[in-house]
Residue, then its C-alpha position, 0 to 999 in steps of 0.5 A: x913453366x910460369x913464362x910459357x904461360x904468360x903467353x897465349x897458345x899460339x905462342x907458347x907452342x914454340x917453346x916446346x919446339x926449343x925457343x924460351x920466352x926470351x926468344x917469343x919476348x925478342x920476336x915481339x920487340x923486334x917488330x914493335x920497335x920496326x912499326x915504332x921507327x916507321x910510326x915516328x918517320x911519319x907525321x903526326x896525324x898519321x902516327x896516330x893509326x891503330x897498328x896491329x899486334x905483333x901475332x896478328x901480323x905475322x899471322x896476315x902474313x901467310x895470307x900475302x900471295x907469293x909474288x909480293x912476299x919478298x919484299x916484306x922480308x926487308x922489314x924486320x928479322x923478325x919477318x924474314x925468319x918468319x917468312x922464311x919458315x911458317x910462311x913457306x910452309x904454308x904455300x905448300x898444301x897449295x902447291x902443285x906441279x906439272x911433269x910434260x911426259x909428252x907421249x914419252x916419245x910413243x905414237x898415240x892414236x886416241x883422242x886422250x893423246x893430249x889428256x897424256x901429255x901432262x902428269x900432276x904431282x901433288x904435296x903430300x909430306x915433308x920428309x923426316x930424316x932418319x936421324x931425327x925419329x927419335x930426338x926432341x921435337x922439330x918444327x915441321x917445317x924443319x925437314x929440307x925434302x918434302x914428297x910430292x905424289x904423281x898423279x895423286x887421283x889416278x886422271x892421268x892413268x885413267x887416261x893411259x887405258x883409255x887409249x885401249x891399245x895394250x902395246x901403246x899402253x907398255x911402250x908409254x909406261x915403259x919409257x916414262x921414267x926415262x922421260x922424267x930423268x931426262x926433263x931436268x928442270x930448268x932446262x929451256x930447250x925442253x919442256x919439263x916441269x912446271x910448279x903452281x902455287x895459288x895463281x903463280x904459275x912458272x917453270x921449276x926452278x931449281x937452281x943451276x941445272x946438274x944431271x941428276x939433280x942434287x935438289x930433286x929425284x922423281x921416283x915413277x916406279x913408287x910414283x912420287x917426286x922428292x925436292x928440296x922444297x925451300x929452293x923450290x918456292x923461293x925461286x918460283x917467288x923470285x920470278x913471280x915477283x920480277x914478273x909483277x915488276x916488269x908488268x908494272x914498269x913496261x910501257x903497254x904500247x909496244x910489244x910482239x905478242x901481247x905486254x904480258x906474254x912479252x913480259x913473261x919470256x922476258x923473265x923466263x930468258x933472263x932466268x935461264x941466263x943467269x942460270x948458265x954456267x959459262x965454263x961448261x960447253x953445253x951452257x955456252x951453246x945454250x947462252x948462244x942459241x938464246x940470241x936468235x930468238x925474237x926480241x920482244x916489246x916490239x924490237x926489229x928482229x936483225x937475225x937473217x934467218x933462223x938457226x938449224x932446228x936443233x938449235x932453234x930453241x924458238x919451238x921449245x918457248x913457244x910450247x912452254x909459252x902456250x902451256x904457261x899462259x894456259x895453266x896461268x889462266x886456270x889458276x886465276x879463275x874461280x871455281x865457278x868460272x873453271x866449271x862453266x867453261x868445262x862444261x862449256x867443252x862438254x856440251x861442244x863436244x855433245x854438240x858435235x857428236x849429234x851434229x855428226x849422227x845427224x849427218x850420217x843419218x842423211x847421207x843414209x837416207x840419200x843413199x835410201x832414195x836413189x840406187x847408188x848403182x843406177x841413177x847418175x848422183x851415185x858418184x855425189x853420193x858415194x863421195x857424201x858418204x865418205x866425206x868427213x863429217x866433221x866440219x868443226x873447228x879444232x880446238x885445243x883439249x882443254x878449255x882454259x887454252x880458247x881466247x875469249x874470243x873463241x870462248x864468246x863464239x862457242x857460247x852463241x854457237x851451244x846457245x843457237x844448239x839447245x834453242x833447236x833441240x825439239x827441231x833436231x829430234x824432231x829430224x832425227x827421228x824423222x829421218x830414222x823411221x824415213x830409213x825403216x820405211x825404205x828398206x821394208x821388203x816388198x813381201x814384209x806384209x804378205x801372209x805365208x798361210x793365205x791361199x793367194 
């Protein structure tokens, strides 16, 4: 009891998960003696830098984002153990990930279509073992299975009624847990799943694909998601980290999309191929289809032609690609920038809404001032009033998909908008009262009770 006291708190409340202060004792040593080794290899002048205290390394430790926490593991046992641990557990609060159910194959005639594509999964807890309920205390981070809610705000659902359709609404639900069964992660010749952590954004990976997976089970009639989450977060750190290597090395010149995109299918390839079990005929025909996609960074593509659809893995990377880049963006913007743009999205679509009312209520009027059944323009007009009214660009649902050159224009276009907002009430009320006047009957005035 005296040992557990001469350690501070932060300490000390490892002994009571089963370490002894022999074990804390160790722990320090082990990572003084790797900052002495390091000190005495450097010169003189710079031996003399203040080092920080073992504990309060540890604790910057949980703060290093997770592309560049592998590497600190070669440091010493002593960071390996404890990266291996605290610090992964610590990266779970902030993990998140993203199941593509894409329609569950079910025609959607909404504007929510796209808002149904994705389901979000958040961490909730780690799960306990049912053999451990009644033993002595464990870590937290003991448990090898953590649980991950679906839809833990109900955004997605909400979206599902607001379709309105109540047999599109069955259909969806129904086929949705085959959906999940069917999108093994891993798998590149379909979306599946995505995982977030911090800015990091990547596919789910698992490990080698199996059907059903050993590492992970999705659950949808009790909406959660069950994943070894060790081998989650460690192979979304290995990508990220080849990732900022590859960044790093690359040449900038020389690229067919842009140097990060090519960079990221790079990593993406590379990760599925080494995840391909050549002894297995599905694996074999996937290593197969990887070759005609396009090479990257610049490289002269020799396929003639491209291979039959349903083996072109090319629409399947490019779906992916353009999620990633998506999500990858969201990740690395503030809360500030992510609400600016959403309301940037916002005001487009009030914008268009107005700018639609107003069109409607001119081609009202025209058709108020001439007959459209006498005068010669009743064809133009007929054909004005049918015509979509429409006439914006079509952007993607979310705004974190615009280029910064779309964002740019929209700025000025919502700028140009609210500078003429008295004009364009002005108009509107204008041309409702116009549409009133018009269509008054010619005997509104007379008075029923006169004698004339």
């Amino acid at each position: 009891m005296e040992a557990v006291m001469a350690f501070p708190s932060y300490l000390s409340r490892y002994i009571d998960l089963g370490f002894d202060s022999d074990d804390v004792s160790a722990l320090i040593d082990d990572i003084d003696a790797s900052d002495l080794e390091y000190s005495e290899s450097e010169s003189e002048s710079e031996s003399t830098l203040l080092r920080l205290p073992a504990e309060v390394l540890l604790n910057v430790l949980e703060f290093v984002p997770i592309g560049h926490i592998l590497g600190l593991r070669l440091v010493c046992k002593a960071f390996r153990d404890w990266i291996d641990t605290r610090v992964l557990y610590s990266y779970l609060p902030r993990t998140q990930l993203y199941f593509y159910a894409g329609g569950a194959g079910v025609e959607i005639k909404s504007e929510k279509r796209a808002e149904v594509r994705w389901i979000t999964a958040s961490f909730s807890h780690l799960e306990t073992p049912a053999c451990s309920i009644n033993t002595q205390p464990r870590a937290k981070w003991s448990s090898p299975t953590a649980i991950f809610r679906l839809d833990p705000n109900g955004h997605w659902m909400k979206s599902v009624l607001d379709i309105g359709d109540p047999k599109t609404i069955e259909e969806l639900l129904d086929r949705l847990p085959e959906v999940a069964r069917d999108r093994t992660p891993g798998s590149f010749a379909k979306p599946g799943w995505f995982i977030k952590v911090d800015e990091a954004v990547f596919d789910l990976d698992l490990g080698r694909k199996k059907k059903p997976s050993p590492e992970m089970h999705v659950d949808m009639e009790r909406n959660f998601v069950r994943v070894r989450w060790k081998t989650m977060l460690k192979n979304l750190a290995k990508s990220e980290a080849r990732l900022i290597q590859m960044l790093q090395e690359q040449p900038v010149c020389g690229f067919t999309f842009s140097h990060f995109e090519d960079c990221l299918r790079t990593v993406r390839r590379q990760r599925v191929g080494y995840l391909l079990d050549h002894n297995d005929k599905e694996d074999r025909m996937m290593a197969w289809q990887l070759k005609f996609l396009p090479p990257l960074f610049g490289i002269p593509d020799h396929n003639k032609g491209r291979p039959d659809p349903q083996f072109d893995l090319l629409p399947s990377e490019e779906y992916a690609i353009k999620h990633l880049l998506r999500f990858r963006k969201e990740a690395a913007m503030s809360e500030k920038e992510r609400n600016r743009l959403l309301q940037l999205a916002e005001d487009r679509r009030t914008m268009m809404k107005e700018m639609q009312e107003l069109q409607r209520l001119f081609v009202e009027w025209k058709l108020d001032m001439y007959d459209a059944d006498l005068e010669p323009t009743s064809y133009y007009l007929v054909s004005l009033q049918r015509e979509d009214v429409n006439k914006f660009v079509e952007l993607p649902s979310s705004p974190f998909a615009w280029s910064d050159e779309t964002i740019a224009k929209e700025e000025r276009r919502i700028a140009r908008w609210r500078s003429q907002k008295g004009i364009r009430m002005k108009m509107m009320d204008l041309l409702r009262e116009s549409h009133e006047a018009l269509n008054v009957p010619e005997d509104a005035f007379d008075d029923p009770f006169s004698d004339g």
